[in-house]
C-alpha positions in Angstrom: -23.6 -13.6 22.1 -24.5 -17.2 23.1 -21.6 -19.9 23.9 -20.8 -23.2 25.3 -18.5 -26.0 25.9 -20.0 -29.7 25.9 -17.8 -33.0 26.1 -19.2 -35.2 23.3 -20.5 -37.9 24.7 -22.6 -35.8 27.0 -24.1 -32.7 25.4 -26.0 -30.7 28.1 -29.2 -29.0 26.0 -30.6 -26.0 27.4 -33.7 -26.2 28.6 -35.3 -23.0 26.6 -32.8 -21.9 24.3 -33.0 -19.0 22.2 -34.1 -19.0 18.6 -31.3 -16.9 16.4 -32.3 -14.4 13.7 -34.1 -15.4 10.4 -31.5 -18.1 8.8 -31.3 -21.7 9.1 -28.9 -24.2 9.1 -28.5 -25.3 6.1 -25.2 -24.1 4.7 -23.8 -26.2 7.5 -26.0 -29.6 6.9 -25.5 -29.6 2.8 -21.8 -30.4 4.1 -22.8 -33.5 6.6 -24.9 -35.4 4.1 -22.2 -34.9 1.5 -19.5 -36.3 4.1 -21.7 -38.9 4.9 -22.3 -39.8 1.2 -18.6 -39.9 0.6 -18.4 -42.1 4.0 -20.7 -44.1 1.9 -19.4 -44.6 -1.0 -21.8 -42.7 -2.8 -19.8 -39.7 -3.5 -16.2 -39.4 -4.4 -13.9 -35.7 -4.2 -13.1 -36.2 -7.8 -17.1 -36.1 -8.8 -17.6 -33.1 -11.1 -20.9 -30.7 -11.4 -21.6 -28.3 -14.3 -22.8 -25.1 -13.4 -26.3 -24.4 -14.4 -27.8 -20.9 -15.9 -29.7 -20.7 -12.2 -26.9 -21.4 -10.3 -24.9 -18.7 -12.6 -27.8 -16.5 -12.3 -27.2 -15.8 -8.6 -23.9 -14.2 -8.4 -25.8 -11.2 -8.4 -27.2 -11.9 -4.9 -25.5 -11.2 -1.3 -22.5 -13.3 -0.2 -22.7 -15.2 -3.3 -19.1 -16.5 -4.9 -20.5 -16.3 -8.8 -19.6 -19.1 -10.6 -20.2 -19.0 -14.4 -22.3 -20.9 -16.2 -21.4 -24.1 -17.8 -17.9 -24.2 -15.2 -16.8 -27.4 -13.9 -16.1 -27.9 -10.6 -14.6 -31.1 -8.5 -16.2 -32.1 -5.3 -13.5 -31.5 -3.5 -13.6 -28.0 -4.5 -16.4 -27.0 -3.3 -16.3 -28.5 -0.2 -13.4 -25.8 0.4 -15.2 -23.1 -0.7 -18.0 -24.0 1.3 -15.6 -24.0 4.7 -14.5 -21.1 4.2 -17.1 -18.7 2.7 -20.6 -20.7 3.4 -21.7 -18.9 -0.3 -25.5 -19.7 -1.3 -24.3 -20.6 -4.6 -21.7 -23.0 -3.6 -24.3 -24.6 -1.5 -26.8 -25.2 -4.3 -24.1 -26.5 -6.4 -23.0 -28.9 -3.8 -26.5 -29.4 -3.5 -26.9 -29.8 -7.7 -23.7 -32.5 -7.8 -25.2 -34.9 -4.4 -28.6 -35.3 -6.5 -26.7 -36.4 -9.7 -24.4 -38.7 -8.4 -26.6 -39.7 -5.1 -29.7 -39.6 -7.1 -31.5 -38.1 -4.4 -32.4 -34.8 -3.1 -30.0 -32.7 -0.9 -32.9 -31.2 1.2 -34.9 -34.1 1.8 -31.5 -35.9 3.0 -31.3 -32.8 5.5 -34.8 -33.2 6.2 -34.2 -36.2 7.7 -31.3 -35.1 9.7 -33.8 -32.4 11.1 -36.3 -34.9 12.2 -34.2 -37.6 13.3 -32.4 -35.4 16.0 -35.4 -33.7 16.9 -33.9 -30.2 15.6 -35.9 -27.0 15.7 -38.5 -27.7 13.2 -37.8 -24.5 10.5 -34.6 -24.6 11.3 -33.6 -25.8 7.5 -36.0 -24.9 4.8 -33.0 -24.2 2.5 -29.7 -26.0 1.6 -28.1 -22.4 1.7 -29.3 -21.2 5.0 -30.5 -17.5 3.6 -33.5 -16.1 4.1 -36.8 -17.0 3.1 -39.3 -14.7 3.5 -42.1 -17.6 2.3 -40.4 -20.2 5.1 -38.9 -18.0 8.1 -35.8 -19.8 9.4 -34.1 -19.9 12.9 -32.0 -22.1 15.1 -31.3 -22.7 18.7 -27.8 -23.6 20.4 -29.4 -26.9 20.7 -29.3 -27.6 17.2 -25.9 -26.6 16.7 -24.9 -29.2 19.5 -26.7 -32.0 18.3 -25.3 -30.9 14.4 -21.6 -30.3 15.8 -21.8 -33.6 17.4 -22.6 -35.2 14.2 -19.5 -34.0 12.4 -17.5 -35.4 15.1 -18.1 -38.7 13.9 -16.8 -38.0 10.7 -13.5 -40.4 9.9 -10.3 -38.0 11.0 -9.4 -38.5 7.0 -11.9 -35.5 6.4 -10.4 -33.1 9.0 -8.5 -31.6 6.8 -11.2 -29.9 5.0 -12.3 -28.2 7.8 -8.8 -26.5 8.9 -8.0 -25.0 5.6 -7.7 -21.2 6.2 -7.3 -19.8 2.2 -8.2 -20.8 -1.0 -7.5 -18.9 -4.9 -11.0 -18.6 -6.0 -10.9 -16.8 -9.9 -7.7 -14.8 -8.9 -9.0 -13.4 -5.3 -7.5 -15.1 -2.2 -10.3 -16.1 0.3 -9.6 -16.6 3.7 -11.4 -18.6 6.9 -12.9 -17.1 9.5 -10.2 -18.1 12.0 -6.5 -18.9 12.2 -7.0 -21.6 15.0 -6.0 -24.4 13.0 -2.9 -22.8 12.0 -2.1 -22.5 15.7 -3.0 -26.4 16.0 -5.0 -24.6 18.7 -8.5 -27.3 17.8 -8.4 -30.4 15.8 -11.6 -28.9 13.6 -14.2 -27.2 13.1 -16.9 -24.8 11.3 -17.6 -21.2 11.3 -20.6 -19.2 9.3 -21.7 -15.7 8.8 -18.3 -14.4 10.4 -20.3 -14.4 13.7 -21.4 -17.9 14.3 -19.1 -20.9 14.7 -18.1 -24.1 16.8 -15.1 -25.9 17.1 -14.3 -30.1 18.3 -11.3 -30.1 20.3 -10.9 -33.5 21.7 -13.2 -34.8 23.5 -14.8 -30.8 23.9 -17.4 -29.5 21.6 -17.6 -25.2 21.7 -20.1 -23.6 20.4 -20.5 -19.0 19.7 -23.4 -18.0 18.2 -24.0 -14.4 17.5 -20.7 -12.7 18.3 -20.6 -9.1 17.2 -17.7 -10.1 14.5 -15.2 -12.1 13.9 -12.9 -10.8 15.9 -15.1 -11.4 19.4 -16.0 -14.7 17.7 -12.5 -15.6 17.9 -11.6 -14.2 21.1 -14.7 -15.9 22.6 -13.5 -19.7 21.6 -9.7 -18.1 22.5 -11.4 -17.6 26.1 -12.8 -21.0 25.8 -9.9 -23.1 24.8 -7.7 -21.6 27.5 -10.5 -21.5 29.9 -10.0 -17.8 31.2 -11.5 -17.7 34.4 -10.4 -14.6 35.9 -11.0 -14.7 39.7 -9.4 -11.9 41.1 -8.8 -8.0 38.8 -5.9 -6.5 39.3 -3.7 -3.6 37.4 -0.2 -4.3 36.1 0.9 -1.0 36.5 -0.2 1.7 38.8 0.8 5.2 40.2 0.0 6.1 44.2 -0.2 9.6 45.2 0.0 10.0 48.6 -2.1 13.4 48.5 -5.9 14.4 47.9 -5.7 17.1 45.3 -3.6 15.5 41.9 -3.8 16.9 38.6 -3.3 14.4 35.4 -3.0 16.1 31.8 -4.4 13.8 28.5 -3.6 14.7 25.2 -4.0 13.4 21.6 -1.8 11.4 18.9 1.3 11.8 19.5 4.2 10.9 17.2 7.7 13.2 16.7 6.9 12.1 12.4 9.9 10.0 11.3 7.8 8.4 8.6 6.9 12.0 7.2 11.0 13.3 8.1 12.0 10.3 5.4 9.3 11.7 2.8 10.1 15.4 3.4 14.0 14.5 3.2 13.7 12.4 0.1 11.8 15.9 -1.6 14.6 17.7 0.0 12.4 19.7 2.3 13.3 21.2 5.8 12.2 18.9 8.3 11.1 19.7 12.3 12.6 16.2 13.9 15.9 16.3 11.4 17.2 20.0 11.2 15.6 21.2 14.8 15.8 18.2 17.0 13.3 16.6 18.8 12.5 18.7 21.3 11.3 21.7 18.8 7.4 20.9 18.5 7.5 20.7 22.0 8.1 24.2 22.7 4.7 26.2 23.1 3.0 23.4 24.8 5.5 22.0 27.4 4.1 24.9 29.6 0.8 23.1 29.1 0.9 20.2 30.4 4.2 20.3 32.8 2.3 21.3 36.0 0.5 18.2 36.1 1.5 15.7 38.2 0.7 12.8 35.9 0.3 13.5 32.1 -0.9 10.7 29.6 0.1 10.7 25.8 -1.5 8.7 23.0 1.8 7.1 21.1 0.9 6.3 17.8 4.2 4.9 16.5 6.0 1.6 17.2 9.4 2.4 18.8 12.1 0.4 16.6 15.6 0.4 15.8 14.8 0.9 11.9 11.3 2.7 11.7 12.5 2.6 7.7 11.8 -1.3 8.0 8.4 -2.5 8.2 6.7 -5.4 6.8 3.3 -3.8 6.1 5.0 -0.9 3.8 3.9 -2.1 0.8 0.8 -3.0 2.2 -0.6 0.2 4.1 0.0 4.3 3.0 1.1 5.3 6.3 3.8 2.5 8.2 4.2 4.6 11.2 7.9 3.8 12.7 9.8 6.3 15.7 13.2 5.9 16.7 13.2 3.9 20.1 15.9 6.3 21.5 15.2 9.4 20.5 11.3 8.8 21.2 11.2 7.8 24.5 13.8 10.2 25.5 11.8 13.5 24.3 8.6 11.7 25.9 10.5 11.4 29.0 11.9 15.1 29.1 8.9 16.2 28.2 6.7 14.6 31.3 5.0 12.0 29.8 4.3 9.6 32.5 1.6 6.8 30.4 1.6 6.0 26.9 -2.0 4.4 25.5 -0.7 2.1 22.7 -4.2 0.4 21.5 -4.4 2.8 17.7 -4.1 1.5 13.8 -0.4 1.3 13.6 0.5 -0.4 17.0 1.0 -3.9 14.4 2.8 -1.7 11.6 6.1 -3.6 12.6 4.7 -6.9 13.4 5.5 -8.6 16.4 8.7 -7.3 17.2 7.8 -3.7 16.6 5.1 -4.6 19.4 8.2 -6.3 21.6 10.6 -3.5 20.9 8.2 -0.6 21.7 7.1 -2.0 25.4 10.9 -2.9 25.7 11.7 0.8 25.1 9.3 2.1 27.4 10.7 -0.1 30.1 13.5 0.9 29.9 12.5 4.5 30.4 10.1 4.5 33.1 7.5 4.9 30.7 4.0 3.1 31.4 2.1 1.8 29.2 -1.5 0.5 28.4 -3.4 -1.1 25.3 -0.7 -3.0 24.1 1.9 -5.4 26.0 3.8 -8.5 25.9 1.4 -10.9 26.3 -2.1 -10.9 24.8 -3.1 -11.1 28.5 -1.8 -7.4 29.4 -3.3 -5.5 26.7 -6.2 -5.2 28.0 -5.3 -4.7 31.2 -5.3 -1.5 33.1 -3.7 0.9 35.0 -4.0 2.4 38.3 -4.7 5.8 39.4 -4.4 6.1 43.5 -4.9 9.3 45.4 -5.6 9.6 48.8 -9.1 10.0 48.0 -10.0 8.2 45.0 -9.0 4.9 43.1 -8.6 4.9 39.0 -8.5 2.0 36.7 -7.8 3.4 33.1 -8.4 1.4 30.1 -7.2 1.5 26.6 -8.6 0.0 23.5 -9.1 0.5 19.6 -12.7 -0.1 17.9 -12.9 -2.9 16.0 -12.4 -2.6 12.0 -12.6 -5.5 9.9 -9.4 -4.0 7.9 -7.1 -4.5 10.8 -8.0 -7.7 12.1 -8.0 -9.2 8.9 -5.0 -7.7 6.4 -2.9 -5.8 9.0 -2.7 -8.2 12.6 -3.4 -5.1 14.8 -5.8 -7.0 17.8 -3.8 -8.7 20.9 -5.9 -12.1 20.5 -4.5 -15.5 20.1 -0.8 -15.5 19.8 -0.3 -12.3 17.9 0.3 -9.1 20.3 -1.2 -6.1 19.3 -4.1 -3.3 20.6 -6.7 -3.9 23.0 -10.1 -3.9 21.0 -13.5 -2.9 22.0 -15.4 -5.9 22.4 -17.7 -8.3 24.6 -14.5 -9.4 26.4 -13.2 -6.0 27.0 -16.2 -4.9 28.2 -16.6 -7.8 30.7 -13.1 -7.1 32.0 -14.5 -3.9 32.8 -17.7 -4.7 34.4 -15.4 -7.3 36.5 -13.0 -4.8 38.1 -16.4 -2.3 38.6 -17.5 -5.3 40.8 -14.3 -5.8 42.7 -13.7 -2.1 43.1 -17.3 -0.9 43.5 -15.8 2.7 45.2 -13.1 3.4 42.0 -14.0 4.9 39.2 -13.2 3.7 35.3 -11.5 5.8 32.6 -11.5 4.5 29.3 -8.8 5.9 26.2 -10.2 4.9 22.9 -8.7 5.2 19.5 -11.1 5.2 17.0 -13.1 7.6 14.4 -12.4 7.9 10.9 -9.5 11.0 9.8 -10.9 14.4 9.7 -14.1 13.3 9.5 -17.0 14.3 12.4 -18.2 12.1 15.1 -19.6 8.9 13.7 -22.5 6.5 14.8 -19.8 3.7 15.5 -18.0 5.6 17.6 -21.1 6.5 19.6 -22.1 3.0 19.7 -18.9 2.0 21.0 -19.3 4.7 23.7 -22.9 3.6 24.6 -21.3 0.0 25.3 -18.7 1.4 27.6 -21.0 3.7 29.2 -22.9 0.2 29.7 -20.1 -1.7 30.8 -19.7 0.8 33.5 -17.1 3.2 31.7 -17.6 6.7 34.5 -15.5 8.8 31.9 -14.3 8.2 27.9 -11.4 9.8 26.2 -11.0 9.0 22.4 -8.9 10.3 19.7 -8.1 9.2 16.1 -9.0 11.2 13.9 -6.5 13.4 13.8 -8.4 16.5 14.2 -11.0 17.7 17.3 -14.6 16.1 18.1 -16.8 17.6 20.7 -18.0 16.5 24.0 -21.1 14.7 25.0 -22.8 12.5 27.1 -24.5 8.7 27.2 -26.1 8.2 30.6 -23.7 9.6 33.4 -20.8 8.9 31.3 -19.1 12.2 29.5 -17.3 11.7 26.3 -14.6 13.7 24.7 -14.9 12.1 21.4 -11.6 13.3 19.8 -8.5 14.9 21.6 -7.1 15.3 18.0 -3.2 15.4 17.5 -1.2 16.9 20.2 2.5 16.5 18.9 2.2 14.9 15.6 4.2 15.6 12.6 3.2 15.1 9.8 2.0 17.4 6.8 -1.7 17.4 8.0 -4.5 17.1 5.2 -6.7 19.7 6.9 -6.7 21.8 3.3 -8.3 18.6 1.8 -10.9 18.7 4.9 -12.1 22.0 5.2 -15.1 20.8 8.1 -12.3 19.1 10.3 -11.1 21.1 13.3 -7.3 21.8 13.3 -7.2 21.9 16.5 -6.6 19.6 19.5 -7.3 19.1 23.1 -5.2 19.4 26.4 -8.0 18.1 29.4 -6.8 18.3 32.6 -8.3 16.2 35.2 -8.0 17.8 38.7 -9.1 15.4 41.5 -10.0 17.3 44.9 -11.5 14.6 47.5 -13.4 12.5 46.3 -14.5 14.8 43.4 -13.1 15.6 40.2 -12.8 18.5 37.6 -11.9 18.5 34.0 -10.5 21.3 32.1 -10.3 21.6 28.4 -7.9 23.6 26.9 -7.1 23.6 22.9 -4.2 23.9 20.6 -3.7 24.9 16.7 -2.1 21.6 15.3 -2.6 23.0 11.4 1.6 21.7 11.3 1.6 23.9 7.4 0.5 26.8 9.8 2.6 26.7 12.5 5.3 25.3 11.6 5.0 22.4 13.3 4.7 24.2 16.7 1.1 23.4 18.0 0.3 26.7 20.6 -2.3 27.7 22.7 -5.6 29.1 20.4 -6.4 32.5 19.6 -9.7 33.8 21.1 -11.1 33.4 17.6 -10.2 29.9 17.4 -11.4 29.2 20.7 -15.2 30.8 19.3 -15.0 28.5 16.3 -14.6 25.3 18.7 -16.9 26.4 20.7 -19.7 27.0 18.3 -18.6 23.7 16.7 -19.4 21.9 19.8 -22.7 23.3 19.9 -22.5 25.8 22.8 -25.9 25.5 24.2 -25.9 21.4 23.8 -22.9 21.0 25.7 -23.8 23.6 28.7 -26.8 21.5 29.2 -24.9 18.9 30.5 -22.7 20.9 33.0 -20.2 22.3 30.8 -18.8 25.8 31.7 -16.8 28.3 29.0 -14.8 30.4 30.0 -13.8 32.9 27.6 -10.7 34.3 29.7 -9.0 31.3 29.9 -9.9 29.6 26.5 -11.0 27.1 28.0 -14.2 24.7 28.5 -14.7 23.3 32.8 -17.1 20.6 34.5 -17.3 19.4 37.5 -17.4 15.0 36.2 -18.3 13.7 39.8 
């Protein structure tokens, strides 16, 4: 990811900036010769183009809108259209309607542009900006500065063009790339290729090329605009120890299943939560995990007065509500010390679920991480002191395009939500590995697809933690157990599973998921520390919604499922007596 801010009346090039990828420019110059026409007088937003049989012809290609042939389209239109989506066909019939009406070409009006600002030279061999394999393509930061200062000059009258954030195209609701303008957060601006974008604010010009999507290109120019210069790291919340030797218990998804209680009581079925209370489920793994001196829980639920009322019910299958009360007192009996909040369904409620679940905790004594009032203390983390050794454990969700964009689950901006996985997160990281260069750095992810094995997206996320300077990775997600490995120095338990989580399960439909879930222990002595693995039956339809300790014939199954001899290569010890799978992490 490239960036920068310029004021714009004194845009600082860089001295050898970086060509980026194989496309050009000119999805973004079609629209500056056509303001400049209608700044002109050449062009008006009532002018009208037919579509041709080419243009038509193209809706079979990437990205494009697919108009129709012989359509009719207004100027003003398109122009929209061509904000928000940048579509190669909406370019070339922009493109189609300047030479009517302009009686010129497009591209040689672009051409000019090119040459006049001294842009990189194939930096616009197209009006649509797609590849051309006869005429490679690429761009610098440079010329999106010099091009970015050129719509600045634009009269204000054509802002508004630039800030709209959905338009009905043909029944489907498209939407911008950003919601900054609906936050008045930047007078204008222009994004492409969900990764690429620059915004005039003022007197400021900022530029992000080359995000990893739209969320990081968002939270990059959110960074930006509020100039986030962090100067000094520190941890909200934290937990001292004044001893050497402290023991901290992690488990999986957690959620006492008031969702599923409505849905089993509606069938008139018995119910765990409803006829046995909410400690029941509780009752074979309590001895688990209450000898630890600290235990962390993933909470997947928002904690709300009415877990019944959610805005996104008619919108997603599962709207994951819990009773504030109840909740966080069974949590609380039952020893849970932290909560990670960064998962899927941390934004089923909206903002006030968000508000009323940190509230709750509060007011329990319950920590927290992933998720918090501001935007701010989502990501930050919290701290693990013993006398020996110093802990700063993260929490964050991976990034899916769903949840960012239909559901509002990312902290970013004004919205509260999860922590997610990106450039920025990772920075924060690498910043309090430089200020704390003798503590170590635990990161909780939620991520993974349901019941399905370990997927390359996960592992990529893990290899940019590991890179960021992650010492240790705990994820769960998917609702059912993923092995262990290992990126570098960093070990990885990809998937805790479910620890207390009631719902029906769906592991009938997923007969290569693991029912099972994972209880590590994490026993620091000195300076060194020692995880211990220990697993639990969490079939609910089995059990009776009672997760226990494994059998010994469960405990072979896992074990050959995470590939016995792969996993004692790096430093992983079974032992058979215990059910359980040891390594010595540092």
């Amino acid at each position: 990811m490239n960036y920068s801010i310029d004021t714009l009346n004194n845009i600082q090039l860089e001295g050898h900036a970086q060509p980026f990828g194989d496309e050009g420019v000119g999805n973004l110059l079609i629209l500056l010769v056509i303001f400049q026409q209608l700044e002109k007088g050449n062009l008006l937003v009532d002018d009208a183009v037919v579509v041709s049989e080419a243009i038509a012809g193209e809706k079979k290609n990437l990205n494009c809108l697919g108009f129709e042939q012989g359509e009719e389209w207004l100027l003003s239109d398109l122009i929209q259209l061509q904000v928000l989506t940048g579509a190669p066909d909406c370019a070339l019939l922009l493109a189609k309607l300047f030479r009517e009406q302009v009686k010129k070409s497009a591209q040689k009006a672009m051409d000019a542009f090119v040459l006049e600002n001294k842009l990189t030279e194939n930096c616009c061999k197209n009006v649509s900006g797609r590849r051309k394999k006869s005429a490679p393509q690429s761009y610098t930061i440079n010329d999106i500065k010099r091009i970015g200062q050129a719509f600045s000059t634009l009269p204000s009258e054509y802002h508004h063009y630039f800030t709209v954030t959905e338009k009905s195209f043909k029944g489907e609701l498209l939407k911008g790339a950003s919601t900054f303008f609906q936050e008045k957060r930047a007078d204008f601006g222009l994004f492409w290729n969900k990764k690429n974008g620059f915004l005039i604010d003022g007197n400021q010009l900022l530029i992000v090329l080359d995000a990893e999507n739209e969320f990081e290109l968002n939270e990059q120019f959110y960074c930006l605009l509020n100039d986030q210069e962090e100067t000094k790291h520190k941890a909200n919340q934290g937990k001292v120890f004044s001893k050497s030797n402290v023991s901290v218990a992690i488990v999986g998804d957690t959620y006492m299943g008031e969702w599923y209680a409505a849905h089993r009581k509606r069938l008139g079925r018995w119910d765990p939560i409803i006829d046995e209370g909410y400690d029941y489920s509780f009752r074979e793994v309590e001895s688990m995990i209450n000898n630890a001196d600290f235990t962390i829980a993933n909470l997947e639920a928002v904690l709300v007065n009415d877990p019944s009322d959610s805005p996104l019910k008619r919108i997603k299958k599962f709207v994951l509500g819990g009773d504030k009360e109840e909740t966080t007192a069974v949590l609380k009996r039952q020893g849970i010390d932290l909560v990670t909040l960064a998962t899927n369904h941390i934004g089923d409620f909206g903002q006030a679920g968000v508000q009323q679940t940190v509230q709750s905790l509060k007011e329990k004594k319950i920590a927290y991480i992933g998720s918090g009032e501001t935007v701010e203390e989502a990501s930050q983390p919290f701290r693990l002191k013993t006398r020996s050794q110093e802990v700063f454990i993260f929490n964050a969700y991976w990034y899916k395009r769903y949840q960012y964009r239909s559901t509002n689950t990312y902290a970013i901006g004004e919205n509260l939500g999860a922590a997610c996985i990106s450039t920025h997160f990772c920075e924060k990281i690498k910043a309090f590995k430089a200020e704390h260069p003798n503590a170590k750095i635990v990161v909780i992810t939620h991520w993974g697809v349901d019941f399905r094995p370990i997927l390359n997206y996960q592992r990529a996320n893990a290899k940019r933690l590991a890179d960021a300077g992650a010492d240790l990775i705990l994820g769960h997600g998917p609702h059912a157990l993923q092995a262990v490995g290992k990126i570098d120095e960093t070990d990885i338990f990809y998937s805790l599973g479910n620890f207390v989580f009631n719902s029906d399960g769906e592991y009938k439909a997923h007969p290569k998921a693991l029912p099972y879930g994972g209880i590590v222990t994490l026993n620091f002595k000195g300076k060194s520390l020692y995880a211990a693995m220990k697993f639990i039956e969490t079939n609910n339809l089995k059990t009776q919604w009672i997760p226990k300790e494994v059998t010994s014939e469960a405990f072979q199954e896992i074990v050959q499922a995470f590939e016995k001899e792969k996993f004692q290569e790096n430093g992983w010890e079974v032992n058979e007596s215990e059910k359980e799978i040891t390594k010595k992490l540092w």
